[in-house]
C-alpha positions in Angstrom: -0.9 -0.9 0.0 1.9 -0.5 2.6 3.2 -3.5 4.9 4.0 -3.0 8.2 5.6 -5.0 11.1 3.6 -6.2 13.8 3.7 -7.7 17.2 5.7 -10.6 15.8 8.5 -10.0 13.1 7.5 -13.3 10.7 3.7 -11.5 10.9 2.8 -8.8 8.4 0.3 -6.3 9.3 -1.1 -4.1 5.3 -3.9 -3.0 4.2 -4.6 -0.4 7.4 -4.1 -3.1 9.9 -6.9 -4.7 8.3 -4.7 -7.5 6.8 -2.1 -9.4 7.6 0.2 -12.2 6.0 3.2 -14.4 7.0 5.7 -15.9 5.1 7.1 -19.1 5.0 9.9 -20.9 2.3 7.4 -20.4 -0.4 4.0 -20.4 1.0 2.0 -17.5 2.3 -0.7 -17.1 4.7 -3.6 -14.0 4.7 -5.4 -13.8 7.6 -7.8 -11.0 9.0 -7.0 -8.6 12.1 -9.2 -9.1 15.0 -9.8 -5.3 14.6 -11.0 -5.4 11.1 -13.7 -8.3 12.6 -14.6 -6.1 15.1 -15.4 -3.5 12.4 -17.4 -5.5 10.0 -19.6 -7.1 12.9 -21.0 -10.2 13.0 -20.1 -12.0 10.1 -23.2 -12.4 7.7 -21.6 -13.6 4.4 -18.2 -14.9 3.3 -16.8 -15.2 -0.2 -13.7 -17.5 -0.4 -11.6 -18.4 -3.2 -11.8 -22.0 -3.9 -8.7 -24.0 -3.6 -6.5 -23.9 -7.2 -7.7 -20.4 -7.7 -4.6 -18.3 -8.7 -4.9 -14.4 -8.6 -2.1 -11.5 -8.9 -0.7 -9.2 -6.3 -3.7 -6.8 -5.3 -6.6 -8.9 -6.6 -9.4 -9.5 -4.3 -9.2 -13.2 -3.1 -12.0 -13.0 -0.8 -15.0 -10.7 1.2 -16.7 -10.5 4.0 -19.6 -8.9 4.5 -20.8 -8.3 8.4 -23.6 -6.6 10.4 -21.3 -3.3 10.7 -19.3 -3.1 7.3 -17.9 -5.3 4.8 -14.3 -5.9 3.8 -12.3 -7.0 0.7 -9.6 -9.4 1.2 -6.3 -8.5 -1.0 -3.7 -10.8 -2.3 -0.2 -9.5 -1.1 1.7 -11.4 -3.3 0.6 -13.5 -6.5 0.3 -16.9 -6.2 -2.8 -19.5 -6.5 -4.5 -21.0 -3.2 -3.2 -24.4 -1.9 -5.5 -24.3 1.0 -8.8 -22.7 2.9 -9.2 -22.9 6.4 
């Protein structure tokens, strides 16, 4: 899955657009594009990770599936989760 740039250089766009992650000393944040929402639809079910869950680069950490589509949340870098908001 290839990273890209986006609007702001500290925020990285992968997984088509669909994903994006930003990087801080050592703690990294995955959020979801506004597009990819738009795609899925209304939100109908959410799968988070709880926190302490530790996964490897590429795992699925969490899904959502949505009126239009679902989508599968990947780990850009390995690590374990310190917090869900």
């Amino acid at each position: 899955m290839a990273a890209k740039e986006s609007r702001s250089a500290s925020i990285i766009e992968y997984n088509e657009g669909k994903l994006w992650f930003h990087k801080k000393s050592n703690i990294v944040t995955i959020g979801v594009t506004l597009a990819a929402l738009e795609e899925t639809g209304e939100v109908e079910a959410l799968d988070l990770p709880g926190e302490g869950d530790d996964f490897d680069k590429d795992d699925i950490i969490c899904e959502i599936d949505g009126v239009e589509g679902a989508l599968k949340v990947y780990s850009p870098a390995a690590g374990f989760v310190s917090a869900i908001n």
